[in-house]
DOLUM-31358 format. One line per field, with one value per residue (C-alpha): residue number from 1; residue in three letters; x, y, z. Coordinates in nm, 2 decimals, padded with zeros to 4 digits. Layout:
! residues N
pos: (NUM;...)
code: (ala;...)
east: (X;...)
north: (Y;...)
up: (Z;...)
//
This chain:
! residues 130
pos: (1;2;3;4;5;6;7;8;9;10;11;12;13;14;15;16;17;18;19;20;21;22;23;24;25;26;27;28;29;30;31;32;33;34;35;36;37;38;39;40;41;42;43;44;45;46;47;48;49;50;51;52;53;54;55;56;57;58;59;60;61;62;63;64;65;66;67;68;69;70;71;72;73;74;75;76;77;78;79;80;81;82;83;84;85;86;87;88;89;90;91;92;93;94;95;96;97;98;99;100;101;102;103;104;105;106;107;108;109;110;111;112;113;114;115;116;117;118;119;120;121;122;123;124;125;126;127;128;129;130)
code: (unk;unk;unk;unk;unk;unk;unk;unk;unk;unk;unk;unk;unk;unk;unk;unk;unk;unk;unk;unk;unk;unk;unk;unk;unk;unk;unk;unk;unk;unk;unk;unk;unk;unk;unk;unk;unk;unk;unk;unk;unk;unk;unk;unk;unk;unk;unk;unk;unk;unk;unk;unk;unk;unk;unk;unk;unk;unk;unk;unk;unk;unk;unk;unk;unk;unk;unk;unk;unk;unk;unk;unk;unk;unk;unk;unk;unk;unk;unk;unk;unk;unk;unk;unk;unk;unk;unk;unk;unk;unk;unk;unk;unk;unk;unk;unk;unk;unk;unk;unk;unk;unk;unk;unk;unk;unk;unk;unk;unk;unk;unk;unk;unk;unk;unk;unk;unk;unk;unk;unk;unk;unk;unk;unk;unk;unk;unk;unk;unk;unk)
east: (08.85;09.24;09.42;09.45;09.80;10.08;10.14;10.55;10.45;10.27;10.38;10.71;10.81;10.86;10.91;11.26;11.45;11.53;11.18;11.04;11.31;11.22;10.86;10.71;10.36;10.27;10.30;10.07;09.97;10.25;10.10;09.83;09.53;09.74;10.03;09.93;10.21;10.24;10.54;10.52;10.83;10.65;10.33;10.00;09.97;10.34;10.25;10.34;10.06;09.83;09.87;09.82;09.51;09.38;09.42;09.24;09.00;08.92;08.96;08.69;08.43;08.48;08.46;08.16;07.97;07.68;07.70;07.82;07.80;08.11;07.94;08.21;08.07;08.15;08.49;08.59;08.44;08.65;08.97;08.92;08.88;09.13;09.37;09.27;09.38;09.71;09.78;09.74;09.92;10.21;10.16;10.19;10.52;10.68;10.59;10.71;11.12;11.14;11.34;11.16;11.25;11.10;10.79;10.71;10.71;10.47;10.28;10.29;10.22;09.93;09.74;09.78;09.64;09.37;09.28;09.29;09.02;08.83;08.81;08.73;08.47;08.29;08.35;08.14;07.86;07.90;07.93;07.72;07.92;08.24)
north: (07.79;07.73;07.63;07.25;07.34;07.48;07.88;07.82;07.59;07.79;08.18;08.19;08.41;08.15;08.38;08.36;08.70;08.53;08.40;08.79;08.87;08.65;08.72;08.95;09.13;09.25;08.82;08.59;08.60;08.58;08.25;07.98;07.92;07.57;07.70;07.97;08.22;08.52;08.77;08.81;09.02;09.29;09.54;09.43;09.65;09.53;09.37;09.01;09.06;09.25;08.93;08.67;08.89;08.86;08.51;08.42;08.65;08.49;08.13;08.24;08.35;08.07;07.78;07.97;08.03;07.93;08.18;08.48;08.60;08.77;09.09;09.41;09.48;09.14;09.10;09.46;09.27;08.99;09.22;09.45;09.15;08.94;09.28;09.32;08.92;08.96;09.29;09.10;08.80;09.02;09.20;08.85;08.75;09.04;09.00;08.65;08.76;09.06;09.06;09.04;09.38;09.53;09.31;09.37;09.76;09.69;09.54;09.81;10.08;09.85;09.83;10.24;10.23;10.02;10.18;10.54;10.40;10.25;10.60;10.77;10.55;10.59;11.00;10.95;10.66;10.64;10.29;10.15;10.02;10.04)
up: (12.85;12.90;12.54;12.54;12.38;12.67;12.61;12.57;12.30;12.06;12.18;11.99;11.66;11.41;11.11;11.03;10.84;10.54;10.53;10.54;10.28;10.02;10.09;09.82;09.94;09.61;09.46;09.73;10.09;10.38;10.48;10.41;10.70;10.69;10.77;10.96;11.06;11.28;11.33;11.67;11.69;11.50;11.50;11.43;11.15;11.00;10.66;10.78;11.03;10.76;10.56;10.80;10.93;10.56;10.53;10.85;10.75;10.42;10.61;10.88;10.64;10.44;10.71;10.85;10.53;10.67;10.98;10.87;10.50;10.33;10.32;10.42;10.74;10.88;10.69;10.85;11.19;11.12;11.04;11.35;11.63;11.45;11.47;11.84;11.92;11.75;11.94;12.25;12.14;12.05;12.39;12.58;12.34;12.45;12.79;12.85;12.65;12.87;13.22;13.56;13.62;13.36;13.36;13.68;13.61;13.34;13.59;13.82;13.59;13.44;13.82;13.82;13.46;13.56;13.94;13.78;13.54;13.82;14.01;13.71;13.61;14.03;14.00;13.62;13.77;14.13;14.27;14.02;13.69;13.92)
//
């Protein structure tokens, strides 16, 4: 299903340097699920994006009470996909702010990535799962 919302819209860094500055980890949360936040000029595992993964973590488990229960092994299932989507969402905001050039080597070097996985996968299964 494509996002209701238009991709320039919401793919931009809005985390400003004096904000990160004057943000202390140890003291609160980077962000509230409100005023949800991501640094998408940084690493998923950067502790903006630890924090922000944390509170929609805690926001998930919360406005889904009745589906999943805050047990570890679904909060570190939360964590890990949530991890995953702001990987790719950095991966996509780094994409769109880099020159033609250089995006469409990525994207060359991508289809190799992705062809030398396909033979490998035919030489392991045959034509089967390929």
């Amino acid at each position: 299903m494509a996002s209701l919302i238009p991709e320039h819209e919401w793919l931009e860094d809005v985390i400003y340097l004096d904000e990160m500055a004057q943000w202390d980890p140890a003291d609160r949360e980077c962000c509230t699920a409100r005023h949800f936040k991501l640094h998408l000029n940084g690493t998923p595992a950067d502790l903006w994006n630890a924090s922000a993964t944390r509170v929609f973590a805690d926001d998930f488990l919360l406005t889904n009470a009745d589906l999943y229960p805050d047990v570890w092994s679904v909060r570190h299932m939360v964590l890990t996909k949530t991890r995953a989507h702001i990987k790719s969402l950095i991966k996509r905001y780094k994409l769109k702010h880099t020159t033609v050039p250089t995006r469409d080597a990525l994207k060359l070097a991508q289809n190799r990535r992705e062809r030398k996985a396909l033979v490998s996968r035919r030489q392991l299964f045959g034509n089967v799962y390929a």
